[in-house]
ROROPA-578408 format. One record per atom (N, C-alpha, C, O, CB): residue number from 1; atom name; x, y, z. Coordinates in nm, 3 decimals, decimal comma. Glycine has a CB too. Layout:
<rs>
 num atomo    east   north      up
 NUM    CA       X       Y       Z
...
</rs>
This chain:
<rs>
 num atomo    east   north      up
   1     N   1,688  -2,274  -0,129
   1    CA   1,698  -2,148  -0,200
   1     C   1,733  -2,175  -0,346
   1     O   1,665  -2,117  -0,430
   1    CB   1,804  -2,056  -0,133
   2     N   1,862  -2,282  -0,399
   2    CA   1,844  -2,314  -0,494
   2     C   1,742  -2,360  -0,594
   2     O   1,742  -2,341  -0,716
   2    CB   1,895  -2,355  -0,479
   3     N   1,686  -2,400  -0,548
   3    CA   1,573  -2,486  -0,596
   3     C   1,459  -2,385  -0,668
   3     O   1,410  -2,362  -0,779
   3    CB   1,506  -2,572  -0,460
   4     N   1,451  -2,339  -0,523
   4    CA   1,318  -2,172  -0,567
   4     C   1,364  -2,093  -0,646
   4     O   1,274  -2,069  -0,727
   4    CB   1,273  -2,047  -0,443
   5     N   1,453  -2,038  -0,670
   5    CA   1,517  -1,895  -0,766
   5     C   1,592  -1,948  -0,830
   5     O   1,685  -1,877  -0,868
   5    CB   1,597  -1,767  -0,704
   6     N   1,594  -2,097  -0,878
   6    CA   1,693  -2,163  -0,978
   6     C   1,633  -2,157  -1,124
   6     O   1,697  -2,183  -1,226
   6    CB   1,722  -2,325  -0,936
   7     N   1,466  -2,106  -1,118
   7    CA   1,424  -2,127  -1,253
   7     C   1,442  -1,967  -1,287
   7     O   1,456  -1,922  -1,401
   7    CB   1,260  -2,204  -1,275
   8     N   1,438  -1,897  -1,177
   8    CA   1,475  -1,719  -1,189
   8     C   1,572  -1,651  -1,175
   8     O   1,569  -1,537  -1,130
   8    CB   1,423  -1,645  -1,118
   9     N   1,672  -1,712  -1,213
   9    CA   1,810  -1,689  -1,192
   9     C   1,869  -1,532  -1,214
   9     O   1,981  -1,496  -1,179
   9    CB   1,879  -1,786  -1,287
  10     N   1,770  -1,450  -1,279
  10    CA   1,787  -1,290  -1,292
  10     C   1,764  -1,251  -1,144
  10     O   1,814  -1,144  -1,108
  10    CB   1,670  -1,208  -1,405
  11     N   1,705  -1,314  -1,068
  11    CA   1,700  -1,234  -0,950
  11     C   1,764  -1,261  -0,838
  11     O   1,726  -1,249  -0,721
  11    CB   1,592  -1,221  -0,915
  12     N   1,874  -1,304  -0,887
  12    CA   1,988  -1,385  -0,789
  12     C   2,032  -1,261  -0,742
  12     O   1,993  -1,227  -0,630
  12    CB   2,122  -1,491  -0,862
  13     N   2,132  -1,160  -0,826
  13    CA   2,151  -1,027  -0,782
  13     C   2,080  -0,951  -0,679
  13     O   2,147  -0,895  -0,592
  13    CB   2,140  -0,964  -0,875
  14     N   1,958  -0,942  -0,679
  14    CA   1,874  -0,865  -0,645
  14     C   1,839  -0,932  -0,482
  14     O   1,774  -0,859  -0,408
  14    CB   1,759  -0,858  -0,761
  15     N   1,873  -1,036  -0,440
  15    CA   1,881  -1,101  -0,315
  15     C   1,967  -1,019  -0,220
  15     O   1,911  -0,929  -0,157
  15    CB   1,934  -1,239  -0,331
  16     N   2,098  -1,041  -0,204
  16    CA   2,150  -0,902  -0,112
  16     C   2,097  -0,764  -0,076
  16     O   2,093  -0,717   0,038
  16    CB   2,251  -0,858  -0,164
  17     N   2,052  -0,699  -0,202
  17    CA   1,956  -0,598  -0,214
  17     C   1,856  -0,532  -0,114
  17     O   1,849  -0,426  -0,052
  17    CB   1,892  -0,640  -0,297
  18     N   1,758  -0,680  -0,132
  18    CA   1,667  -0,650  -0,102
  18     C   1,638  -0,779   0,021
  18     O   1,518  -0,789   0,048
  18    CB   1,587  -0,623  -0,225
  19     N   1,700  -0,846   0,072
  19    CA   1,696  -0,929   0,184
  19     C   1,567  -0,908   0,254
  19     O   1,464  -0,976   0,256
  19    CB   1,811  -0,906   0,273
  20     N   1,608  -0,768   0,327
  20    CA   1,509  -0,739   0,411
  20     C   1,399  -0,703   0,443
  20     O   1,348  -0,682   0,553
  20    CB   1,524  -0,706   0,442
  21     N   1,336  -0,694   0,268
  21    CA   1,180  -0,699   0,246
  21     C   1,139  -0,784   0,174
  21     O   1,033  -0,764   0,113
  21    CB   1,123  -0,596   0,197
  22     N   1,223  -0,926   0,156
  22    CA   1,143  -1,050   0,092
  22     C   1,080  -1,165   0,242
  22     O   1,148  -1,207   0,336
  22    CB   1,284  -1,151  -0,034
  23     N   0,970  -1,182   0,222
  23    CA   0,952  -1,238   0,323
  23     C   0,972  -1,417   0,334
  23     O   0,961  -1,495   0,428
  23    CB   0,830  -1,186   0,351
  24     N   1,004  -1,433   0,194
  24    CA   1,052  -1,610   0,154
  24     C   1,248  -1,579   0,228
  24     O   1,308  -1,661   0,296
  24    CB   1,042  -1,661  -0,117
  25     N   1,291  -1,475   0,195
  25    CA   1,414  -1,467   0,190
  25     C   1,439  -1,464   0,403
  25     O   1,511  -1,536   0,472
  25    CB   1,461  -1,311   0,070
  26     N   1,351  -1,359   0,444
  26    CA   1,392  -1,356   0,580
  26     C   1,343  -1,476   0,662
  26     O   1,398  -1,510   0,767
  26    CB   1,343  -1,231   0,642
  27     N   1,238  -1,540   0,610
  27    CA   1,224  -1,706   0,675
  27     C   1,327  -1,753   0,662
  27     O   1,390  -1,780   0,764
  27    CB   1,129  -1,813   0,615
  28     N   1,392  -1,786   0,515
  28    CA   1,521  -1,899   0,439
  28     C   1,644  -1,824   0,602
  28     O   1,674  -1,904   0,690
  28    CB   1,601  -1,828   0,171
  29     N   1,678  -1,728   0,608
  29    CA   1,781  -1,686   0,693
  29     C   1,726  -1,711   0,879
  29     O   1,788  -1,743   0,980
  29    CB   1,811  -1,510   0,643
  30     N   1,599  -1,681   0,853
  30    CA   1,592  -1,762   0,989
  30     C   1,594  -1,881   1,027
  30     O   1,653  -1,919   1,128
  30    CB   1,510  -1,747   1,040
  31     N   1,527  -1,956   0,945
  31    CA   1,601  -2,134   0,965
  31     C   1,753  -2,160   0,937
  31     O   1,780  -2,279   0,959
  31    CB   1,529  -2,251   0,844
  32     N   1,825  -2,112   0,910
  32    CA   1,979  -2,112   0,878
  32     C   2,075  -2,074   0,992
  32     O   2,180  -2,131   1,021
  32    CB   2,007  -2,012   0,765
  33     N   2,001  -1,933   1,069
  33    CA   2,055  -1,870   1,168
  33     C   2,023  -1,984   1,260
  33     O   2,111  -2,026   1,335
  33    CB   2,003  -1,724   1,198
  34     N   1,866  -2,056   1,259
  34    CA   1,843  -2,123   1,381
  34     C   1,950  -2,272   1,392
  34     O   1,993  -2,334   1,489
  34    CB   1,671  -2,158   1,383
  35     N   1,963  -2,288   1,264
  35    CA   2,043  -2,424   1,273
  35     C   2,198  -2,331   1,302
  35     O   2,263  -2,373   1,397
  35    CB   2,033  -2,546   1,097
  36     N   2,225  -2,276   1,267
  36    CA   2,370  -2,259   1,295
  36     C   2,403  -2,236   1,435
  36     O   2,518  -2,262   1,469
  36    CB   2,423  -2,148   1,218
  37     N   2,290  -2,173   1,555
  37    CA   2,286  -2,161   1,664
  37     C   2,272  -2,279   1,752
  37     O   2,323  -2,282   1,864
  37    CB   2,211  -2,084   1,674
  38     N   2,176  -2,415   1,682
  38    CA   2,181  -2,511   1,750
  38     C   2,317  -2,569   1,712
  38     O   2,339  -2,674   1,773
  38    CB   2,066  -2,589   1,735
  39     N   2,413  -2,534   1,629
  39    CA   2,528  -2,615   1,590
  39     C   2,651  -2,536   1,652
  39     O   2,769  -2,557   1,624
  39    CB   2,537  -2,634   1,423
  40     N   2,592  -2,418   1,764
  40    CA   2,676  -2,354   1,853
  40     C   2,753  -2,194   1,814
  40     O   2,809  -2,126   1,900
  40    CB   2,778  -2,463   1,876
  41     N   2,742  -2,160   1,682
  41    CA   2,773  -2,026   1,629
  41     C   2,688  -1,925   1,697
  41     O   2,566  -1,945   1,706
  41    CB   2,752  -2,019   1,478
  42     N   2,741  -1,822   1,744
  42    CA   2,667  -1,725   1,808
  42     C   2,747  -1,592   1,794
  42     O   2,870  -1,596   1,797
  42    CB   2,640  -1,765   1,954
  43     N   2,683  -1,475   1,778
  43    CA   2,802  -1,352   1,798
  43     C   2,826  -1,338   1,632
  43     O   2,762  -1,372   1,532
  43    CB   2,977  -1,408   1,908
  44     N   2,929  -1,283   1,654
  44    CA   2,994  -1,229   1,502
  44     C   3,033  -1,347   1,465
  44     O   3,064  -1,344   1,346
  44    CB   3,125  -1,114   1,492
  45     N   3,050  -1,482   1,528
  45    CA   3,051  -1,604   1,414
  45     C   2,960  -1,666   1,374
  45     O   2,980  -1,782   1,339
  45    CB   3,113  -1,700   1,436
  46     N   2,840  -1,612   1,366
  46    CA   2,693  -1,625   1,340
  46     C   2,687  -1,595   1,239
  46     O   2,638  -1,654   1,142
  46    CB   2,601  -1,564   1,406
  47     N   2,760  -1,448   1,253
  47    CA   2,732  -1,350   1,148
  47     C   2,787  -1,376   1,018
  47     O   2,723  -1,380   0,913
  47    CB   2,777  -1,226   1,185
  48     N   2,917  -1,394   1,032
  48    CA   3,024  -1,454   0,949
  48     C   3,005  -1,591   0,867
  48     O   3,068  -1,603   0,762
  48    CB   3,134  -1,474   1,039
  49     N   2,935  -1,678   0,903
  49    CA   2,882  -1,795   0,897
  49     C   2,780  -1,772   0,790
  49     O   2,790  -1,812   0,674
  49    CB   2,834  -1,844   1,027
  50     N   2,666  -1,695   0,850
  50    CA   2,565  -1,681   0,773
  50     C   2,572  -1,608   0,640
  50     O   2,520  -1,650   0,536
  50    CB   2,483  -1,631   0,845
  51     N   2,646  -1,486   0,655
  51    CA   2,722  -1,421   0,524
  51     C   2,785  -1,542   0,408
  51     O   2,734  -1,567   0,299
  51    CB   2,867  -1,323   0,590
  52     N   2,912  -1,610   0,469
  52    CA   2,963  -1,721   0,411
  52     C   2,837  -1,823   0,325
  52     O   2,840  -1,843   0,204
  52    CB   3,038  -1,797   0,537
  53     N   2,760  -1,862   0,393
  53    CA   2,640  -1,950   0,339
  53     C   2,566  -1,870   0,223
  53     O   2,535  -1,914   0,112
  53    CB   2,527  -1,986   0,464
  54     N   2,549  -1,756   0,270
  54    CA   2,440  -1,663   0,160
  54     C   2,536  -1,662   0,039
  54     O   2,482  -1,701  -0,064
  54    CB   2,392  -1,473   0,216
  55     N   2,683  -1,622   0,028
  55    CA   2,750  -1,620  -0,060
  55     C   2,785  -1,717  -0,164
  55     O   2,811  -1,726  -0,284
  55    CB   2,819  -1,588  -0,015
  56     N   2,773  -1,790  -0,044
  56    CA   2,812  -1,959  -0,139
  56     C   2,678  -1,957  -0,249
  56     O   2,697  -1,931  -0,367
  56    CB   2,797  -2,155  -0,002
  57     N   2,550  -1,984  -0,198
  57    CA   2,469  -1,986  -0,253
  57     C   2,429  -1,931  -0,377
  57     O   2,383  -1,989  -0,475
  57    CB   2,426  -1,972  -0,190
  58     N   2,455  -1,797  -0,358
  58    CA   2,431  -1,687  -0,414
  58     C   2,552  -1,726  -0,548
  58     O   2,513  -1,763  -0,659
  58    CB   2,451  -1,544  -0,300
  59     N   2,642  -1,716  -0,529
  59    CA   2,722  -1,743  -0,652
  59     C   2,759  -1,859  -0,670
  59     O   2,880  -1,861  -0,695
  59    CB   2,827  -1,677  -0,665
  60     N   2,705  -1,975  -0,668
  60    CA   2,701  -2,110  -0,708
  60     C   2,539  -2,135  -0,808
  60     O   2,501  -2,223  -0,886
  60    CB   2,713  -2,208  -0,550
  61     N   2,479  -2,012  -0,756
  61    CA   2,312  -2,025  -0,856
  61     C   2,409  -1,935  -0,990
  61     O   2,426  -1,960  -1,109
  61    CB   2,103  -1,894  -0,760
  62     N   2,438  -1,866  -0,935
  62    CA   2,496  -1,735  -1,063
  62     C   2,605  -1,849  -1,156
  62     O   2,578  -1,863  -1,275
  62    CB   2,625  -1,550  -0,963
  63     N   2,706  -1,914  -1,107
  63    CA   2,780  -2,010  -1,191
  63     C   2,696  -2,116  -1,265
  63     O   2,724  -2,154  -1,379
  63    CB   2,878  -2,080  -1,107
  64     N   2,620  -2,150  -1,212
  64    CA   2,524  -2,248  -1,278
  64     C   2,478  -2,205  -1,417
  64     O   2,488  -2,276  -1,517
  64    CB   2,398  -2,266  -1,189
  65     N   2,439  -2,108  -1,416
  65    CA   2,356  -2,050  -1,522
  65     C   2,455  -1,954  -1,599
  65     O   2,478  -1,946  -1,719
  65    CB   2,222  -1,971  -1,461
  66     N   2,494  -1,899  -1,516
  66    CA   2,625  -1,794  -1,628
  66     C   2,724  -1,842  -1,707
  66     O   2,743  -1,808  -1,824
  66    CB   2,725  -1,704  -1,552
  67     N   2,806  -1,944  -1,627
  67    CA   2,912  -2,067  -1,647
  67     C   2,903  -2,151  -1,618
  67     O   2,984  -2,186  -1,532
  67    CB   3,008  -2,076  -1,615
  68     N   2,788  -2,261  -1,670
  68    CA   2,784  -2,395  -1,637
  68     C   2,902  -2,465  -1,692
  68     O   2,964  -2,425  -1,790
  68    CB   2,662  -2,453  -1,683
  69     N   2,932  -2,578  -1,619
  69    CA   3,023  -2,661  -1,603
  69     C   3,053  -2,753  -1,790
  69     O   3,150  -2,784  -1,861
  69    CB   2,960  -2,761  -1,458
  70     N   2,892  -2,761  -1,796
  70    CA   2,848  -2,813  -1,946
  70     C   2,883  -2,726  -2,082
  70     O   2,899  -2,765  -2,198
  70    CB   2,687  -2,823  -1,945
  71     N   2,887  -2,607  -2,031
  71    CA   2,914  -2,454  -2,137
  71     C   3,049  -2,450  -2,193
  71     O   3,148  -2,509  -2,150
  71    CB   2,902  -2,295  -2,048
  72     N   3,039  -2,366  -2,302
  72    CA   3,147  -2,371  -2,400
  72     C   3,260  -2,333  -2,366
  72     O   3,356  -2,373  -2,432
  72    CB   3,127  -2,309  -2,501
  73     N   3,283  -2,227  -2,232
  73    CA   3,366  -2,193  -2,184
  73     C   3,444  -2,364  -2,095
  73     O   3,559  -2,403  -2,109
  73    CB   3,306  -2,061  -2,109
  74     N   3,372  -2,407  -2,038
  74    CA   3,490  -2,519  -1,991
  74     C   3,561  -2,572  -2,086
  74     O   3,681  -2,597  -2,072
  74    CB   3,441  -2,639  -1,923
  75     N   3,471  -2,603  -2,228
  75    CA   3,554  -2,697  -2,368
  75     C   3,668  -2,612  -2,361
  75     O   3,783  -2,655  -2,365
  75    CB   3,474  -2,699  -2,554
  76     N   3,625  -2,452  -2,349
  76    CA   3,734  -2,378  -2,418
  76     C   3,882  -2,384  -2,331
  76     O   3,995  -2,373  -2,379
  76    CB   3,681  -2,217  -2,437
  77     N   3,850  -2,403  -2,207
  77    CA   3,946  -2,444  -2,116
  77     C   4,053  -2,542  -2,138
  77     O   4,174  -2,541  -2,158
  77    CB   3,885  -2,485  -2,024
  78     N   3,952  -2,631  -2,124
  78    CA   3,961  -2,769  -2,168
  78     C   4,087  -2,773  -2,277
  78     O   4,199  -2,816  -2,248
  78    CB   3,812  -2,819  -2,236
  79     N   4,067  -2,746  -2,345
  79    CA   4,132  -2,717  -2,497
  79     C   4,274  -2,606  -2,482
  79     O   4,338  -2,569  -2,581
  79    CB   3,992  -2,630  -2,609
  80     N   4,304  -2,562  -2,339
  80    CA   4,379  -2,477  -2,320
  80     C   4,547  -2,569  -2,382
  80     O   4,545  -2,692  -2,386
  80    CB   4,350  -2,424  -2,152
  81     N   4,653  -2,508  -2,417
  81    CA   4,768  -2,581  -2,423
  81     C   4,801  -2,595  -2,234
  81     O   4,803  -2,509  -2,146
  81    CB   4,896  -2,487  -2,532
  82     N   4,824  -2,750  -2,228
  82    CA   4,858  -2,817  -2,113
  82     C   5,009  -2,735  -2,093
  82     O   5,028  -2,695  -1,978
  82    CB   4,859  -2,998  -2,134
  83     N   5,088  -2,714  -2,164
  83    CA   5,205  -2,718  -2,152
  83     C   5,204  -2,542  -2,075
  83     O   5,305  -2,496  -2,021
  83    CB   5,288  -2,763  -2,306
  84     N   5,116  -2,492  -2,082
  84    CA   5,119  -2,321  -2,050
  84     C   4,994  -2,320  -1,926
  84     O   4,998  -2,227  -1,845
  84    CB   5,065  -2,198  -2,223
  85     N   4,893  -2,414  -1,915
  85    CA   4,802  -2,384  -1,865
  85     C   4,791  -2,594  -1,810
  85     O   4,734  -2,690  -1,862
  85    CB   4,687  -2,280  -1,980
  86     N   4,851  -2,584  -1,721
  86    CA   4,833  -2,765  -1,709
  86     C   4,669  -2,794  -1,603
  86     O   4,580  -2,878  -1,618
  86    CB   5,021  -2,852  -1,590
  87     N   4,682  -2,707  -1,522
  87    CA   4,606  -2,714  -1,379
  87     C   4,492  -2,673  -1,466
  87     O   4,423  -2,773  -1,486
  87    CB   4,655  -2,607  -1,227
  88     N   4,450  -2,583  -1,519
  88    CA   4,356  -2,521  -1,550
  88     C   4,296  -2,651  -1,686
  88     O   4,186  -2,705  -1,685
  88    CB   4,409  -2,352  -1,586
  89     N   4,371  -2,666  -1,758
  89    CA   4,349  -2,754  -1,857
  89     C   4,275  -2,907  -1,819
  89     O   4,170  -2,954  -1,861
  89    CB   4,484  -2,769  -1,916
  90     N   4,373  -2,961  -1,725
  90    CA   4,322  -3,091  -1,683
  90     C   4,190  -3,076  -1,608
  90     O   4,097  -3,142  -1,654
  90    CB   4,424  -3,164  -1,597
  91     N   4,166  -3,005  -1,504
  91    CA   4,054  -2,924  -1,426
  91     C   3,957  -2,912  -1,511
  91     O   3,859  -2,985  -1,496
  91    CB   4,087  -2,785  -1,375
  92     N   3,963  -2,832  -1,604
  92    CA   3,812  -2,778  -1,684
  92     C   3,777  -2,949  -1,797
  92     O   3,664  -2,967  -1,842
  92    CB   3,861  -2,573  -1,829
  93     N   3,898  -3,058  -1,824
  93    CA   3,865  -3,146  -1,862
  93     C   3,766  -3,253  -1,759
  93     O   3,674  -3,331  -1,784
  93    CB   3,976  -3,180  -1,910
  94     N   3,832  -3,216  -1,642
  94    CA   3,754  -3,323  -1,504
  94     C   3,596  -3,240  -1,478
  94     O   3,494  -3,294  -1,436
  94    CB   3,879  -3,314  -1,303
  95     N   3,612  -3,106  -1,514
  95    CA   3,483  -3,081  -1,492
  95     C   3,350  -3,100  -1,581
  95     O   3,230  -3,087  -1,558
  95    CB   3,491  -2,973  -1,464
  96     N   3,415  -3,128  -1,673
  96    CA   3,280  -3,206  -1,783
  96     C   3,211  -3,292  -1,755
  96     O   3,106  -3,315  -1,815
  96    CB   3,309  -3,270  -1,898
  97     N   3,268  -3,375  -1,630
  97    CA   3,209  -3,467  -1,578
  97     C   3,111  -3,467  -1,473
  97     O   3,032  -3,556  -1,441
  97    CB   3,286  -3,525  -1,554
  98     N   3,136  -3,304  -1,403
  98    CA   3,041  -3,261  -1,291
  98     C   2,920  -3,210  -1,308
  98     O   2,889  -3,100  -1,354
  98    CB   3,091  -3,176  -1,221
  99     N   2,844  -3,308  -1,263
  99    CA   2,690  -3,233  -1,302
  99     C   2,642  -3,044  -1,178
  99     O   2,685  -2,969  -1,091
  99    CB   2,532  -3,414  -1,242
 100     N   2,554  -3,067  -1,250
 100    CA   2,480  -2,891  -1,154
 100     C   2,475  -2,964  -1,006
 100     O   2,553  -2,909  -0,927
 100    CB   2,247  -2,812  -1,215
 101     N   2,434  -3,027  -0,973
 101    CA   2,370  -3,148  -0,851
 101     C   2,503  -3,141  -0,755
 101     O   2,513  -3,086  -0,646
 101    CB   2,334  -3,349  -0,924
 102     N   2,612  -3,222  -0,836
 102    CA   2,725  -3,281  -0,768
 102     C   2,796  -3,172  -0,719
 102     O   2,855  -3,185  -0,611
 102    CB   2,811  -3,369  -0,851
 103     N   2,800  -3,045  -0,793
 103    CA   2,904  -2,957  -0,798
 103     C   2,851  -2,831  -0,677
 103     O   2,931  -2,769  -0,607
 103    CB   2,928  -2,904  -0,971
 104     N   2,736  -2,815  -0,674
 104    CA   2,668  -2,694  -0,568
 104     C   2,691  -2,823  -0,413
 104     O   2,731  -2,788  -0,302
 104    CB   2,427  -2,631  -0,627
 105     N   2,655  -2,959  -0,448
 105    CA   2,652  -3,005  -0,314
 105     C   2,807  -3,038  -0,242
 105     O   2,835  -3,053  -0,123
 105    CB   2,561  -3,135  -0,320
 106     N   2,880  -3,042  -0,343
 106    CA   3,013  -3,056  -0,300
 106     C   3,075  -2,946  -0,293
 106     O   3,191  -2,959  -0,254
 106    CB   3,084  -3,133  -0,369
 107     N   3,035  -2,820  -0,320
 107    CA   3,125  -2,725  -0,260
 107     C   3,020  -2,618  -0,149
 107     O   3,033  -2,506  -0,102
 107    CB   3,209  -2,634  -0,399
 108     N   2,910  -2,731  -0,143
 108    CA   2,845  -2,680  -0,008
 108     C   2,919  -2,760   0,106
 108     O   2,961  -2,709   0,209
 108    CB   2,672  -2,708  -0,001
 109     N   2,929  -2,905   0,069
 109    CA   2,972  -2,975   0,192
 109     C   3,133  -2,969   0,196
 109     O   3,191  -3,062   0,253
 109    CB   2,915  -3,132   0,192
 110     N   3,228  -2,841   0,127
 110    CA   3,362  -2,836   0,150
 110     C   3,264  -2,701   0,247
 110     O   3,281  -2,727   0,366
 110    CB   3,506  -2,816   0,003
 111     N   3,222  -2,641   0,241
 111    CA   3,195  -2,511   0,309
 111     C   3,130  -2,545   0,450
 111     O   3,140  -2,475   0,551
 111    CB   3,094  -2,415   0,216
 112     N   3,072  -2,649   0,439
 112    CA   3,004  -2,677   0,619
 112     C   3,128  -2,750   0,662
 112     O   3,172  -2,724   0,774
 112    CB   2,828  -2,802   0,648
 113     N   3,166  -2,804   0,617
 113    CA   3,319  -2,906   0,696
 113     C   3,374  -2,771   0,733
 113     O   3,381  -2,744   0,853
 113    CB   3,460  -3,030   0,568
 114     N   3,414  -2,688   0,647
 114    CA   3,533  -2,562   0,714
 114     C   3,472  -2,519   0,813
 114     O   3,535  -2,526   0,919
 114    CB   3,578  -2,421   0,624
 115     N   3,326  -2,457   0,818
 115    CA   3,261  -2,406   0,917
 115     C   3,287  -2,556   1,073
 115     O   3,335  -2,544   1,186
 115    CB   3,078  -2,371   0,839
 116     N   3,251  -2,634   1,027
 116    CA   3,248  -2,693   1,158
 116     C   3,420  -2,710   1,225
 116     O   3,451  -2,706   1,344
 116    CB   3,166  -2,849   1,135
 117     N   3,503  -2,726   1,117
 117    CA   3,638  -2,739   1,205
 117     C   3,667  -2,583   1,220
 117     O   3,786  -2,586   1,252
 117    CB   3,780  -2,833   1,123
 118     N   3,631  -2,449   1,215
 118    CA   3,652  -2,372   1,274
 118     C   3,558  -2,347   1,369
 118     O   3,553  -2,231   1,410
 118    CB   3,680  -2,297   1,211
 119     N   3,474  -2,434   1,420
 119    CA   3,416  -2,395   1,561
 119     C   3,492  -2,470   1,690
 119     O   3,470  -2,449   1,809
 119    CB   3,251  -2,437   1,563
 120     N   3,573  -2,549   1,640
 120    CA   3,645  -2,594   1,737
 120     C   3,715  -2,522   1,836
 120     O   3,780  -2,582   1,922
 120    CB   3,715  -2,657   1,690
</rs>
């Protein structure tokens, strides 16, 4: 999904919307639903699951492009006084280092780890 609507990033919004009459969009959720069912989610933790995933997605394309990691807003962070703002300061300095790549796949794979230790 990234990949496809990453060069159209205006129509990131418009995904919730209209879900249910894109026909790229109701395939993308049926292979998702199908893997999450072979990985044992069923019921309202299907549901919950699949919501969770769409979201992630959905606003990790929108951060990319709105607030990339590379954008003036992290410098501006960055640049925060440590002494008032330490977490936030050191953070937006470590994130200069995170590419678009590293940063959607690593807080996809913090989001499937949670999903799988709550199916336990």
């Amino acid at each position: 999904m990234r990949t496809a609507i990453g060069g159209h990033p205006a129509v990131v919004p418009l995904l919730p919307v209209h879900r249910h009459r894109s026909p790229t969009v109701l395939r993308w959720t049926e292979t998702v639903l199908g893997v999450l069912a072979e990985a044992g989610f069923a019921g309202t933790r299907r549901v919950v699951a699949l919501r969770a995933l769409l979201a992630y997605a959905i606003g990790a394309i929108q951060l990319e492009h709105l607030g990339p990691l590379s954008g003036s807003g992290t410098d501006a962070m960055a640049g925060l006084s440590p002494a008032e703002f330490p977490h936030l300061s050191a953070t937006a300095a470590d994130a200069r280092r995170v590419g678009p790549d590293a940063e959607f796949d690593g807080g996809l794979d913090l989001l499937l780890r949670g999903l799988a230790v709550s199916s336990d």
